[in-house]
Structures are given as structure tokens and as C-alpha cells.
C-alpha positions in Angstrom: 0.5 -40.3 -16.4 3.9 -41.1 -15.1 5.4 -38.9 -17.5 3.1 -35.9 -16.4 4.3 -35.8 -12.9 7.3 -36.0 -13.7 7.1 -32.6 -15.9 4.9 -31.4 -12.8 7.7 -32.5 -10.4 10.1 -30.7 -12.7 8.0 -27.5 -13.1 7.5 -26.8 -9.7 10.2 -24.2 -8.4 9.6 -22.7 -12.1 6.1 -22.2 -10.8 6.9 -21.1 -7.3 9.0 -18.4 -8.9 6.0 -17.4 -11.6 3.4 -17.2 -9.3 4.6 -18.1 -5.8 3.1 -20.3 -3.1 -0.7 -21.6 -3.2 -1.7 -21.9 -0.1 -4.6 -24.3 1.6 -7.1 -22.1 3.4 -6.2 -20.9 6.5 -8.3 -18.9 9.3 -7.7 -16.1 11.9 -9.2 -19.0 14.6 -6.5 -21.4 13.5 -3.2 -19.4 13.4 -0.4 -19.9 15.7 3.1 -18.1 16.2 5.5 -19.1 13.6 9.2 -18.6 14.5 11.4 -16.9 11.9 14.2 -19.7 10.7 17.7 -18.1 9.8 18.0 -16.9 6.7 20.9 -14.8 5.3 20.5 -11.4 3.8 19.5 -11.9 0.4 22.0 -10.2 -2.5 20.6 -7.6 -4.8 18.6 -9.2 -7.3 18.7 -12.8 -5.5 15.7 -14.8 -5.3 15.2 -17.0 -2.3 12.2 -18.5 -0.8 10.5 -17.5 2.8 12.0 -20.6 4.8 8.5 -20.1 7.3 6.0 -19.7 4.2 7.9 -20.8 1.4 6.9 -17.8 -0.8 9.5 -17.3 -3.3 10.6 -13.6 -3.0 13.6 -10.6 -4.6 15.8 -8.1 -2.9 15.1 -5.4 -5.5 17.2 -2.4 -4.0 20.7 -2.1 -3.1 21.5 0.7 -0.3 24.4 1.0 1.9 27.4 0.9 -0.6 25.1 3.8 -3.0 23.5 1.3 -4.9 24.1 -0.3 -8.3 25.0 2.0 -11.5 21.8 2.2 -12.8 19.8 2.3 -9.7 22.0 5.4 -6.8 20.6 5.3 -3.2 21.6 6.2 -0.4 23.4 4.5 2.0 20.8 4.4 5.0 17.6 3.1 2.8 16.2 2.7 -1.2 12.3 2.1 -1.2 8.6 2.3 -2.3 7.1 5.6 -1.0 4.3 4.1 1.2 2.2 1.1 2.0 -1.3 3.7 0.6 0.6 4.6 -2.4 0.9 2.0 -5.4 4.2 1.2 -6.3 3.1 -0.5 -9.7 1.5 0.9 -12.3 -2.1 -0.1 -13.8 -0.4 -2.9 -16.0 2.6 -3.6 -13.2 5.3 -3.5 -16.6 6.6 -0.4 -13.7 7.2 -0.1 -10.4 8.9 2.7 -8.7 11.5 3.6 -5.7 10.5 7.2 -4.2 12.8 7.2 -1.2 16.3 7.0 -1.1 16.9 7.4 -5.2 17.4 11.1 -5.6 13.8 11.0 -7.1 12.1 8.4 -8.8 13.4 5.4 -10.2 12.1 3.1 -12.2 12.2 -0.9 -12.3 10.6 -3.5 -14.7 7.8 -4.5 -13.2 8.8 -7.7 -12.9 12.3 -9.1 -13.2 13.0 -5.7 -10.9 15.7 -4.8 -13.1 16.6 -0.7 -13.4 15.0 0.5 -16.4 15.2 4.9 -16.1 15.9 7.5 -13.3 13.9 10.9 -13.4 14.2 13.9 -11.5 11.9 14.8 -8.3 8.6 14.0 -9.5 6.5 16.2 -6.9 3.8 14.5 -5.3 3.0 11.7 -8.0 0.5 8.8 -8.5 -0.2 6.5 -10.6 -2.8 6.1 -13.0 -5.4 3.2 -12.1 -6.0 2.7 -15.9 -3.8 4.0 -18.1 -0.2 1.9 -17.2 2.2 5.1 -18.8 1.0 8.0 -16.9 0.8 9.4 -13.3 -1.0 12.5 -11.9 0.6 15.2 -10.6 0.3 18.2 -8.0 3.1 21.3 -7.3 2.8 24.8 -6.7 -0.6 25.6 -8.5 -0.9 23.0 -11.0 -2.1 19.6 -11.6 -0.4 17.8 -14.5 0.3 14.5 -16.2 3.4 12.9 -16.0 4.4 10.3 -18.7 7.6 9.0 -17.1 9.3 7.0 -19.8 9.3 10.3 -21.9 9.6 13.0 -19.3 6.5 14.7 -21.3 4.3 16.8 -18.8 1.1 18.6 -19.7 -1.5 20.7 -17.3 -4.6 19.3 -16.0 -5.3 22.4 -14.2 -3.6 26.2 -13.1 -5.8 27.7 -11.0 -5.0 31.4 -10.1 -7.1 31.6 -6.8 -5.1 28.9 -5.4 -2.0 28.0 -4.7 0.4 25.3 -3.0 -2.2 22.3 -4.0 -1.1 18.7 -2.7 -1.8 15.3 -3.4 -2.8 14.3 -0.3 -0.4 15.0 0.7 1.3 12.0 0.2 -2.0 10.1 1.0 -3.5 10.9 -1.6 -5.3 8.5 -4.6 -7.0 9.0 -7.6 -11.0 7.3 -7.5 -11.2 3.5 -8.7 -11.9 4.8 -12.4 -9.2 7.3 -12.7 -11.3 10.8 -13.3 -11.4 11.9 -10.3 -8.6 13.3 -6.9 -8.7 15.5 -4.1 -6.3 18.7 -3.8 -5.0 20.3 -0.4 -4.6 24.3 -1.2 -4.1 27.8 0.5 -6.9 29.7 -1.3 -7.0 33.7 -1.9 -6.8 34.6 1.3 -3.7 32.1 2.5 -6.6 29.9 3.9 -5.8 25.7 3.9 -9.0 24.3 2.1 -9.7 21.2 0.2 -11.8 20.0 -2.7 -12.2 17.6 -5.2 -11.5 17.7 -8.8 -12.6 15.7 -11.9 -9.8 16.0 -14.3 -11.5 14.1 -17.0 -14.5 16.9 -17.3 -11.7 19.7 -15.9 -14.5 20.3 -13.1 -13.6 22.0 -9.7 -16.0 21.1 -6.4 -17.1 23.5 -3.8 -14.0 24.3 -1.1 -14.2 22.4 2.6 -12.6 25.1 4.9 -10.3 23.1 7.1 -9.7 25.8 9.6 -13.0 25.0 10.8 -12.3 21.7 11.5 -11.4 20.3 14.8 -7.2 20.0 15.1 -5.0 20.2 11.9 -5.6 18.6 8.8 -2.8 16.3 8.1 -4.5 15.2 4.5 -7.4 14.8 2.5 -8.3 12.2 -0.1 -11.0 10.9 -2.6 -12.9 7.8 -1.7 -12.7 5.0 -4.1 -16.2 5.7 -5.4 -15.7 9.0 -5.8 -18.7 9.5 -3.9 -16.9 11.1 -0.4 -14.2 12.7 0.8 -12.0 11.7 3.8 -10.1 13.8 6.0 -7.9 13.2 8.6 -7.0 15.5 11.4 -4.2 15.6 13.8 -5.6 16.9 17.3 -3.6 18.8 19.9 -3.1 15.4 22.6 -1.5 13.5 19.6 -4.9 11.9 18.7 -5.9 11.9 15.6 -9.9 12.3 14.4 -11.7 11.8 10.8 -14.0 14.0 8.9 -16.0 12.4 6.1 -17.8 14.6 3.4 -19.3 14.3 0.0 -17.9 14.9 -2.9 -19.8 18.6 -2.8 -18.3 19.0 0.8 -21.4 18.2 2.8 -20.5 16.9 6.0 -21.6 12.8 6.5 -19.6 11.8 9.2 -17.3 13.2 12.2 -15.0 10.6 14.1 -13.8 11.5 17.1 -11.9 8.8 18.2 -8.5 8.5 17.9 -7.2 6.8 14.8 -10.9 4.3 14.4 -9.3 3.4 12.1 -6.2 4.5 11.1 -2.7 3.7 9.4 -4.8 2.2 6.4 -6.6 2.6 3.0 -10.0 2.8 1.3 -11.8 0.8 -0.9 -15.0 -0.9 -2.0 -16.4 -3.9 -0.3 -18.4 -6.5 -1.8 -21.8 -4.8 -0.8 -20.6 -1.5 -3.0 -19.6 0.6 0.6 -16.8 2.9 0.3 -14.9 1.9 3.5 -11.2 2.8 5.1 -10.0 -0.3 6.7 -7.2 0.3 9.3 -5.7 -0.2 13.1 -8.1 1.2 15.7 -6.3 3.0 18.2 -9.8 3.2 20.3 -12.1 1.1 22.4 -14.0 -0.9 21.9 -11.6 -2.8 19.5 -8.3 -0.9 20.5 -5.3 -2.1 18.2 -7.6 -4.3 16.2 -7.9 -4.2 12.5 -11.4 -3.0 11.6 -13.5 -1.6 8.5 -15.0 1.0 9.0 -18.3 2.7 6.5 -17.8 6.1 5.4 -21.4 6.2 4.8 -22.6 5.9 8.4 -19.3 4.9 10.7 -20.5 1.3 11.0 -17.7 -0.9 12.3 -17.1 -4.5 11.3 -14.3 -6.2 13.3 -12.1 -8.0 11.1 -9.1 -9.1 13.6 -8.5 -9.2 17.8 -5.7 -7.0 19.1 -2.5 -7.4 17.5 0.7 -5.7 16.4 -0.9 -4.7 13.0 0.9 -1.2 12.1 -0.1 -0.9 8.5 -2.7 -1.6 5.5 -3.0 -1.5 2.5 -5.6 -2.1 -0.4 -3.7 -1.1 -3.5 -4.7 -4.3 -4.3 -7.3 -2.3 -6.7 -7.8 -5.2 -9.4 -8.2 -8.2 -5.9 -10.9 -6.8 -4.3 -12.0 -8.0 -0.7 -8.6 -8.2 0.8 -6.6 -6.0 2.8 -2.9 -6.2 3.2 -1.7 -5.8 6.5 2.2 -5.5 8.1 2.5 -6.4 11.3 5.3 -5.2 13.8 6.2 -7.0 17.1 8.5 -9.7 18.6 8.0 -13.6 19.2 8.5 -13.4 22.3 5.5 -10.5 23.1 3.3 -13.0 21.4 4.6 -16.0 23.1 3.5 -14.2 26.6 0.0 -12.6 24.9 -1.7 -15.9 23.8 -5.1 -14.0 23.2 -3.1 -11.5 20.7 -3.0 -12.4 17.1 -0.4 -14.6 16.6 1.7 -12.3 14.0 5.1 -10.2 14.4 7.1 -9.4 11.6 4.8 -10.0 9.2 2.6 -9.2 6.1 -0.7 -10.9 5.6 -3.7 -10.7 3.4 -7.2 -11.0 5.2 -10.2 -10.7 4.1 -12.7 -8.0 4.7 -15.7 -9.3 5.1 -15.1 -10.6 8.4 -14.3 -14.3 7.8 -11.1 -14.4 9.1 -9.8 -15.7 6.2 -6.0 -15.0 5.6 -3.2 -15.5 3.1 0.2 -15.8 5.8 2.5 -14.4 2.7 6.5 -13.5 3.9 8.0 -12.4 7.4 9.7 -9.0 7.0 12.6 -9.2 9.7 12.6 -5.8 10.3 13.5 -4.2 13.6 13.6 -1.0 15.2 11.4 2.2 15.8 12.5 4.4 13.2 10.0 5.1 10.0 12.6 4.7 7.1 12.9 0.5 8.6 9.2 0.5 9.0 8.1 -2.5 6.3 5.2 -0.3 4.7 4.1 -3.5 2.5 2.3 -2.8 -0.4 0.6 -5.3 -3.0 0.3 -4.4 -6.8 -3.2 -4.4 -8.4 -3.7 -7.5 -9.3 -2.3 -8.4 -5.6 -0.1 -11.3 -6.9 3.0 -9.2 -5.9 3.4 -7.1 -2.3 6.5 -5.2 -2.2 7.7 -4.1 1.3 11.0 -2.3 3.6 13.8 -4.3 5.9 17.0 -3.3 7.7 17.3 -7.6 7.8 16.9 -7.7 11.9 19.7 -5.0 12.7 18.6 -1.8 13.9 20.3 0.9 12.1 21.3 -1.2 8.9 20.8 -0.2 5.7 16.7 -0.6 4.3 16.3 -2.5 1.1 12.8 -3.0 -0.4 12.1 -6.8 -1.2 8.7 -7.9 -3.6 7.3 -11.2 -3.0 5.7 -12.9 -6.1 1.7 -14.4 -4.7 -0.3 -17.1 -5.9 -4.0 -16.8 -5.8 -5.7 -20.6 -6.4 -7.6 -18.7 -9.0 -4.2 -18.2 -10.8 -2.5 -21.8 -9.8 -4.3 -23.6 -12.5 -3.7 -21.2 -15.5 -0.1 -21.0 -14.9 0.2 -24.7 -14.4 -1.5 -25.3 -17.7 1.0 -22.9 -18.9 3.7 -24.7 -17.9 3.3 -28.0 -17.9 0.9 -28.5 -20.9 -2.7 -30.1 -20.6 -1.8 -34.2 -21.4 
């Protein structure tokens, strides 16, 4: 026995590094501020651990001087594309840097280490499934993309449209890979939308965005596949949300601004399709909420707060949303009845619980979008990968991926490591 905690005692930062921190449970009604301790800048590469959380996390980028040789960025930032687009692919052996790379590089998923650089990939994402390819929209094709060969091949060319999107740029693929939406100008020059099955090369009817209220500022398929969801940007700044099926039959119209928005869609544990996001609205103004794209029922998932994004790329964990918060101590200090989070990414559940991972405090500051954190967890959701300028405004933005243990997980990788006497 002796000699077993002893290798247990020994293993343990191996395990915090392998699978990070296992937490106890914690609850929405039972958080409280947590200050942010000092903590130097981390070198490229370093591992450290989150002196508030203790979760064991890697600088992975290197702006500011132009990087490393075999990962160039510029000197003002070097990250993941967006906290709705996965930066991992299906198997996470990949992840990639979209902004600041002069186009996409790629890192093992992993030890974070540069592996291959490739041109501008157009608007890209990856595969759910199948870990070596990404989908692909520019000009009037869709294609796939195998990036560790280079090797393209088209999906689809259509010749009454042109200028098809991804999105753009919030655009995803359904839960089983067959199925996207594409943003186009048809014949006539007009902006229309419609969803495409690329495993059975099958176009759907056309949604005519013109006739929507405001100006579509993208489209994309519902995990399901079952709807699509539009979101438009309205003349006062607002923004509103048109659901449809996957035909184009209107289901739902939101008019209020942003109920939700900033977030993602996926499927809960009754089999909804639902976007989960920051309402921007009352009744729940600035809370996070899910929101049914069946119907538009609302379930409120966390008080008003300084959430700005969130993300469910966590494709492989359902029933969790990742959500970066924004903010200063010292608002939260003087708004007791606020959630108690700044500068931070958390998981929380989704089914209104309240139950929440607390994972790693971002120390990013400023207004600008390039220092915005943008978190974003890989599928399996045992790695979240997120921006920081490091608390001064105007520094160079480096992306940083903290490693997550799931109790699920904790046992396996104990076994693995310290044997089963």
C-alpha cells in the first residue's frame, strides 16, 4: 500500500500534464470571484499551471518577434480562427492557427509542435469524422481539402451560382459530416442560401435572403441537419434570427436582438437542436441561455454576466457549453448579483443545473477583436484552446491550449500510469 502512494504521489504532475485538473463538483449557486494571482508570460512552448485553477496549460504560438522558423506570424497576434470553428480535427492528431500565419498552419495535436504550413485555405472546416480532410467553399465550388498532401478534389461546381461561403466563417458541417449550408449570389446576382448533402451530391431548395428582414450576416446547418439558422444584422445594430428547415420552410423568426447570440448549436440530451449563446434581450439580458430551434423555447442556464462567447465544438462531450467571459474584478466586486466570472473560460452544463467546470483565467485585456479570447474546446472537450495579449492592451496575441480532465477520464489515465497493485 505504502509503496502505491508513493508511485501515486510521484505520478501526479505527470498526470496533471496528461489530463489536467479533476475537479470536485462545483455549482453556479456556489461560485465566488477568484482574483487572478501573478503569473509571468509563459515562453513559447512552456507549460505552467493556472496558479487560480491549477489546470496545467501551453503557450502554443509565438507572435511579436514573427514567430518561430517553422511556425511565421505576425507580430500583432498568431491564433485559432474562432471560438464556433474547431480548431482540432475529428481525431485532435491536428489543430490549426488561421489568423496571423499567412494561412494555415498546422500543429500536432498535442505536444503543439509545428508540423506543415499551407497556403490560404479559403473558408475551411474540419471534418467531424474523417481526422485528414476539411470541406471547402471559394468562388463556385465546394471541395475537399486533405491538408498534409495539399490534394483538393470537387464536391460541387455549380454554374447558376457563384461566390458560395461557408458560413461565412460560421459555418459547420451537421454532427455526421454529410451535410453544410452554402451562402451564394444566384443567376440573377441575388444573395440566397441552401443546404447541401455532399455525401448524396444533393442540392436543397434556395431561401431568398433579400426577403428577409436586415442583412444576412451568415447561414449555417443545425447539428441535426434537420434546420437551418440564419442570422441577420438589422439597420439599429441589432441583430435577429431566422430558423428554417432543411427544404427552406420557415419555423421560426426571432426578433430580438442577439436571444441568443455570440454562440453555437448543438444537440441536447432530449435530441433538440438548440443554439446556446449571450442574450442581448429581456427578459434574461446578458445571460447565457439555450434557446430551441424547433419552437424558440428558452431555458436559462446562467444570471447576467460578462459571458462574451460560446462554444460547443465540444462535438464528442455533449451537454456542455464552453463559455469565455470578459470583464474586470473589480466590476464584479461592486455587482454581487452578477456571475462571479471575468477573464475567464468555463464549461457549464446545458441542461440548466448550474453545474460548471471553472477551467483557466485568460488575462486578456482590451476591446479590440484580434485580443478577444475566443476559447474553443476540441471534440472530446479535454483540450480548450483560447487568445491573450497577457493583461497589456496592445501586446502581441498568442493562443494558449489548456489540457482538461473529465472524472470520467481521471481513473483510466491513473491506471495508466500508475499500474492497478
Amino acid at each position: 500500500m505504502q509503496r502505491f502512494v508513493r508511485r501515486l504521489i510521484l505520478a501526479a504532475p505527470l498526470l496533471a500534464f496528461l489530463v489536467g485538473t479533476v475537479w470536485a463538483q462545483e455549482d453556479l449557486a456556489r461560485a465566488r470571484v477568484v482574483p487572478t494571482p501573478p503569473l509571468p508570460e509563459p515562453a513559447y512552448l512552456q507549460t505552467v499551471l493556472d496558479p487560480a485553477f491549477g489546470t496545467p496549460f501551453t503557450r502554443v504560438t509565438d507572435p511579436g518577434d514573427g514567430g518561430t522558423k517553422d511556425l511565421p506570424c505576425r507580430p500583432a497576434y498568431c491564433t485559432h480562427r474562432y471560438s464556433s470553428a474547431q480548431a482540432w480535427n475529428a481525431d485532435q492528431s491536428l489543430l490549426v492557427i488561421m489568423n496571423g500565419c499567412g494561412g494555415a498552419c498546422f500543429l500536432d495535436g498535442r505536444t503543439y509542435r509545428p508540423l506543415f504550413a499551407r497556403a490560404s485555405p479559403d473558408e475551411c472546416e474540419w471534418h467531424p469524422a474523417i481526422p485528414t480532410l476539411m470541406i471547402c467553399m471559394a468562388g463556385n465550388t465546394i471541395y475537399r481539402w486533405y491538408p498534409r498532401s495539399d490534394r483538393k478534389s470537387i464536391i460541387f461546381a455549380p454554374v447558376r451560382y457563384r461566390h458560395l461561403q461557408f458560413g461565412p466563417y460560421k459555418g459547420n458541417l451537421s454532427y455526421d459530416g454529410s451535410k453544410l449550408v452554402v451562402r451564394a449570389l444566384d443567376r440573377r446576382g441575388a444573395l440566397v442560401a441552401f443546404a447541401y448533402d455532399i455525401v448524396r451530391h444533393r442540392k436543397y431548395p434556395d431561401i431568398h435572403l433579400a426577403g428577409l428582414s436586415g442583412r444576412n450576416g451568415y447561414c449555417s446547418i443545425s447539428p441535426s441537419a434537420r434546420y437551418i439558422f440564419c442570422d441577420q444584422d438589422m439597420p439599429d445594430e441589432t441583430n435577429q434570427a431566422y430558423v428554417f428547415t432543411i427544404e427552406g420552410s420557415l419555423v421560426q423568426h426571432w426578433t430580438e436582438n442577439h436571444r441568443p447570440g455570440h454562440g453555437d448549436m448543438t444537440i441536447d440530451r432530449d435530441g433538440n437542436d438548440v443554439y446556446v449563446g449571450i442574450s442581448k434581450s429581456d427578459p434574461d439580458r446578458y445571460h447565457i441561455i439555450k434557446r430551441r430551434l424547433r419552437d424558440g423555447a428558452v431555458t436559462d442556464l446562467a444570471r447576467y454576466g460578462e459571458g462574451q462567447h460560446a462554444s460547443l465544438r465540444n462535438t464528442k462531450l455533449p451537454g456542455w457549453v464552453f463559455v469565455t467571459y470578459t470583464g474586470t474584478h473589480d466590476e464584479l466586486v461592486a455587482h454581487p448579483d452578477w456571475e462571479p466570472f471575468y477573464q475567464e473560460v468555463i464549461a457549464l452544463r446545458i441542461d440548466g443545473s448550474g453545474e460548471i467546470r471553472r477551467i483557466v483565467q485568460t488575462r486578456r485585456v482590451g476591446q479590440d477583436y484580434w485580443s478577444e479570447a475566443h476559447a474553443s474546446p476540441s471534440p472530446d472537450g479535454t483540450q480548450v484552446i483560447w487568445s491573450s495579449n497577457w493583461g497589456t492592451p496592445g501586446a502581441p496575441v498568442a493562443d494558449y491550449v489548456a489540457r482538461i480532465a473529465w472524472p470520467a477520464l481521471s481513473a483510466v489515465a491513473m491506471h495508466a500510469t500508475t499500474g492497478s497493485h
